[in-house]
C-alpha positions in Angstrom: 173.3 71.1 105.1 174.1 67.4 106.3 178.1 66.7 104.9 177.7 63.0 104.2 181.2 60.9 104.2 182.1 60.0 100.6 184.9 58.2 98.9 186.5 59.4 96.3 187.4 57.1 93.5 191.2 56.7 92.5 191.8 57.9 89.0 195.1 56.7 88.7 196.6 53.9 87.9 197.9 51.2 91.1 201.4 49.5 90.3 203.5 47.3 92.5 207.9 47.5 92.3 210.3 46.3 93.9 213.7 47.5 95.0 217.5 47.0 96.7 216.4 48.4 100.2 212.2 48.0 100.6 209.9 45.5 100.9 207.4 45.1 98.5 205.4 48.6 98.3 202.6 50.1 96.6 202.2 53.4 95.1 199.6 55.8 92.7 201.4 57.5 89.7 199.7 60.2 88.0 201.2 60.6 84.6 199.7 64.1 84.4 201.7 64.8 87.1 204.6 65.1 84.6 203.2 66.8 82.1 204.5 70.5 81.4 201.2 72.5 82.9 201.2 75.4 85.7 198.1 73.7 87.6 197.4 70.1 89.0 195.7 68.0 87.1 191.3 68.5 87.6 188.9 66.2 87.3 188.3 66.5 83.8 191.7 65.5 83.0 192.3 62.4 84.9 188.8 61.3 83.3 190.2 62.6 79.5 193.3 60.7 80.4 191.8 57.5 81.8 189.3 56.4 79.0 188.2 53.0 78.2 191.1 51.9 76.6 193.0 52.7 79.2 191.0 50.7 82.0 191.0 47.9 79.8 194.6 47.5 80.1 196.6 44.4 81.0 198.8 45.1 84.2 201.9 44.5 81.8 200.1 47.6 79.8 199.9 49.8 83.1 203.3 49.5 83.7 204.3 50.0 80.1 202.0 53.7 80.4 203.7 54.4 83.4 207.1 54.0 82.2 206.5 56.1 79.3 205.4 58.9 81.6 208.2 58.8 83.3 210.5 59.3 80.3 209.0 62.8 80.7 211.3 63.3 83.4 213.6 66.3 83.9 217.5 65.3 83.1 219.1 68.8 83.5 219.0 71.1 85.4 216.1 73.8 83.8 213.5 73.0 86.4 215.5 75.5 88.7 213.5 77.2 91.7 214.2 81.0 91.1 214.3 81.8 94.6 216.4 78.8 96.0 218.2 77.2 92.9 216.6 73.8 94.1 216.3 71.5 90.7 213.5 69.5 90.2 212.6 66.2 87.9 209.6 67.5 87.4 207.5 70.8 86.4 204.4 69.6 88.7 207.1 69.2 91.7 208.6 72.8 91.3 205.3 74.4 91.1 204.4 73.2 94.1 207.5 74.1 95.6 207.1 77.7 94.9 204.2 78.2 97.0 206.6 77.9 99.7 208.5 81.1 99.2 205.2 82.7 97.4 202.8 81.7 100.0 200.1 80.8 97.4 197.4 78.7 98.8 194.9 78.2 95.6 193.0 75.2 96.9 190.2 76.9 98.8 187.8 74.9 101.1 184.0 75.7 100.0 183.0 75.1 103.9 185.4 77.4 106.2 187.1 79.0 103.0 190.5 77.8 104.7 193.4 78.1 101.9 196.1 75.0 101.4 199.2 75.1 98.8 198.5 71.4 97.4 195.0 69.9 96.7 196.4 66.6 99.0 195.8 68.8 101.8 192.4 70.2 100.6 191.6 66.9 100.6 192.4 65.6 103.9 191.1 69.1 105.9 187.7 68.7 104.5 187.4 65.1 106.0 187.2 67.4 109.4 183.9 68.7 107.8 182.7 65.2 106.9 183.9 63.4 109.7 185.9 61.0 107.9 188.6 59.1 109.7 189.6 56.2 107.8 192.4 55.5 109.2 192.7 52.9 112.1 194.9 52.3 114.8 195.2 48.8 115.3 196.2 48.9 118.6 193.7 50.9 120.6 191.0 51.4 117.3 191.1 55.2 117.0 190.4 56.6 114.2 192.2 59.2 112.0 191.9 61.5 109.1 194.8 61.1 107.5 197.8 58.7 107.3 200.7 61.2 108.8 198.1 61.3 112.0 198.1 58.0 112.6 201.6 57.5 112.4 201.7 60.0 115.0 199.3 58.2 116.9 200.9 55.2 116.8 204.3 56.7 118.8 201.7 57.2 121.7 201.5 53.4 122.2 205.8 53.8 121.9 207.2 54.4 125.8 209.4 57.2 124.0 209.2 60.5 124.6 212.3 62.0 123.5 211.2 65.7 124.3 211.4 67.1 127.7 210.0 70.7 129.0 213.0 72.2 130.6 210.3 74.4 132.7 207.9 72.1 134.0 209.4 68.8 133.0 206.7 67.9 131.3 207.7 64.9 127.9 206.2 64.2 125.0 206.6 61.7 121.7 206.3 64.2 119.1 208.6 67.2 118.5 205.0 69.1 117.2 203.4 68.9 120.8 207.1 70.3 122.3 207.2 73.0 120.7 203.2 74.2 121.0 203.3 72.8 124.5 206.5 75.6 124.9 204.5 78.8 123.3 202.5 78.1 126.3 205.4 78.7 128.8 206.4 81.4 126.5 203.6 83.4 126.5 203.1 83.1 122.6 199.9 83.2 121.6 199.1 85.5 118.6 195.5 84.6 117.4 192.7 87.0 119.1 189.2 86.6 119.7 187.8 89.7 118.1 184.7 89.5 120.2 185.9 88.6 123.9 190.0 89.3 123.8 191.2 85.6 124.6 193.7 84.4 122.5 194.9 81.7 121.1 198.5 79.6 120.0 197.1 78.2 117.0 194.7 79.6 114.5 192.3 76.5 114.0 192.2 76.9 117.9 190.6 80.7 117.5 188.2 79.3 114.5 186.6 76.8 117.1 186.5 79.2 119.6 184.8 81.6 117.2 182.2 78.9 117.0 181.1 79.6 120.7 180.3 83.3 119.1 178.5 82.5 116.6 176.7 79.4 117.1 177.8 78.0 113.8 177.4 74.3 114.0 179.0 72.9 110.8 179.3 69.2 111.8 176.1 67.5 111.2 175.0 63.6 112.2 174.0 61.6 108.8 171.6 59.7 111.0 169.4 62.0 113.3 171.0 65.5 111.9 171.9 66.3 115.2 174.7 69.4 114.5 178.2 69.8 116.5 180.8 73.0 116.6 183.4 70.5 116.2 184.4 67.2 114.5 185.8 65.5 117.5 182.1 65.8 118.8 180.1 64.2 116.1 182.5 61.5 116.1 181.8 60.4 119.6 178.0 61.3 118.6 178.0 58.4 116.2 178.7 55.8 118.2 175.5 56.3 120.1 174.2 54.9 116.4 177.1 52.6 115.8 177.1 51.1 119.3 180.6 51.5 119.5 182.6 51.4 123.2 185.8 51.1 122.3 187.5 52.2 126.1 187.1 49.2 128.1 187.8 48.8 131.9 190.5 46.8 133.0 189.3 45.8 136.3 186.2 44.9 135.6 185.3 44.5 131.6 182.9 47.5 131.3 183.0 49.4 127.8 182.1 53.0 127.3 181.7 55.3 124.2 183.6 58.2 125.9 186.9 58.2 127.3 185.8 60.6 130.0 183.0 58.1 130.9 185.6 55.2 131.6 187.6 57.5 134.0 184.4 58.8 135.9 184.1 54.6 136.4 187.6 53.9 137.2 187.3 56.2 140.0 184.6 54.2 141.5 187.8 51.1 141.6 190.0 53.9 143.3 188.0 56.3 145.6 185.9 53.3 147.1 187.8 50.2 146.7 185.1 48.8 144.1 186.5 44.7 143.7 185.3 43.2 140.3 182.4 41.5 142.3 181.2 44.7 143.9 181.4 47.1 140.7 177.9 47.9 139.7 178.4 47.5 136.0 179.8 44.1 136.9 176.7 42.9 138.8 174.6 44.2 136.4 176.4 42.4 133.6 177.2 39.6 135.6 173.0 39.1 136.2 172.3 39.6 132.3 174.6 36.9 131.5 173.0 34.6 134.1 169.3 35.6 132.7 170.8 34.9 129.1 171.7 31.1 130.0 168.4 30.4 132.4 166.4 27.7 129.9 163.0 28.5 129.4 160.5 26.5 131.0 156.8 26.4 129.0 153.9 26.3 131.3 
């Protein structure tokens, strides 16, 4: 079964503030959100809440619902974590905040059965089914799945990398890649293959290993249903379809769909002392654009 890439429409309500020490910002509120109930809001009550009244609103009226639900909030101190004596404004907030001493994961994904504490995260795993990544880095043009990936794509453009390997010396930008690129040096890796032995650092790791196993192939191309273990895969599958070459050479202008492509070509500058008038790709692009502006003569 082909996993198409959908968007999912925003049930609530888009407002705009201001205040003392930020720009101009924009922000969803969910008014359920405040409401006194165990579980997040489903489907059926953001469409309850939001009927046509409601979407018929003046933006003066949105703000006016939105202040109301807030009047729902907390002002002492009986939204009390048991197990930490944390308080919370509101119910919604402290029953998500319990899952973090209970370990309760009830937002299951239907694909790999994988388990997440809040549906956000549901939400922004199963674009690793679909493929989705639509969030772009407007430097280079990557694309990521969610927005707390491409802010951590973005320090890799950033010349800092505060964290150093005191055993191999080896830096990095982000303290997440330190510490996993340590476990290595450690010898920490607790997820085993149950089938070969090898193990792993990182559980999602073992789960795409496991796919060598068994074959499973959950990624599937919209366009020619071609199938891939892994989402990385069918993303650089697509731009075979899309046209899309976004790793240019710098010496000579050639574009590629795969990084690993433009590096095999860059050795061609290195190895053999390719100039940009020598490089095959610029000859051969060099002709088309002289065939392109030839004017055709009728005989």
């Amino acid at each position: 079964m082909c996993f198409q890439t959908q968007r999912r429409i925003t049930a609530a309500p888009f407002i705009k503030f201001r205040n003392s020490d930020r720009e101009l910002k924009e922000t969803s509120v969910d008014p359920l959100s405040y409401q006194q109930t165990e579980a997040e809001p489903t489907a059926e009550q953001l469409y309850s809440y939001y009927g046509s009244e409601s979407q018929t609103q003046s933006s003066e009226g949105t703000v006016s619902t939105v202040s109301q639900s807030l009047s729902h909030r907390n002002t002492d101190s009986s939204l009390k974590c048991d197990f930490c004596e944390k308080v919370f404004n509101y119910k919604n907030n402290l029953v998500q905040h319990r899952r973090t001493h209970t370990g309760e994961r009830p937002f299951s994904c239907k694909t790999c059965g994988k388990s997440f504490s809040k549906s956000s995260n549901l939400k922004v795993h199963m674009r690793s089914h679909t493929g989705e990544r639509p969030f772009i880095c407007s430097i280079c043009g990557k694309a990521l799945s969610s927005n707390r990936h491409l802010s951590d794509h973005m320090v890799t453009h950033s010349s800092q990398r505060p964290y150093g390997c005191s055993v191999c010396g080896k830096t990095f930008s982000h303290e997440s890649s330190f510490q996993y690129h340590m476990k290595g040096h450690n010898g920490d890796k607790p997820y085993s293959c149950d089938t070969c032995g090898k193990r792993f650092i990182l559980s999602s790791s073992l789960l795409k290993h496991m796919r060598t196993h068994t074959g499973e192939r959950p990624f599937c191309c919209t366009t020619c249903g071609k199938r891939f273990a892994q989402s990385s895969n069918l993303s650089v599958h697509m731009r075979i379809h899309t046209g899309e070459k976004p790793y240019s050479c710098p010496t000579c202008g050639g574009s590629f769909c795969r990084r690993a492509g433009l590096l095999r070509h860059m050795e061609t500058h290195r190895t053999k002392g390719v100039t940009t008038t020598s490089c095959d790709y610029s000859v051969k692009l060099q002709n088309l654009q002289q065939y392109q502006q030839r004017p055709w003569i009728s005989t």
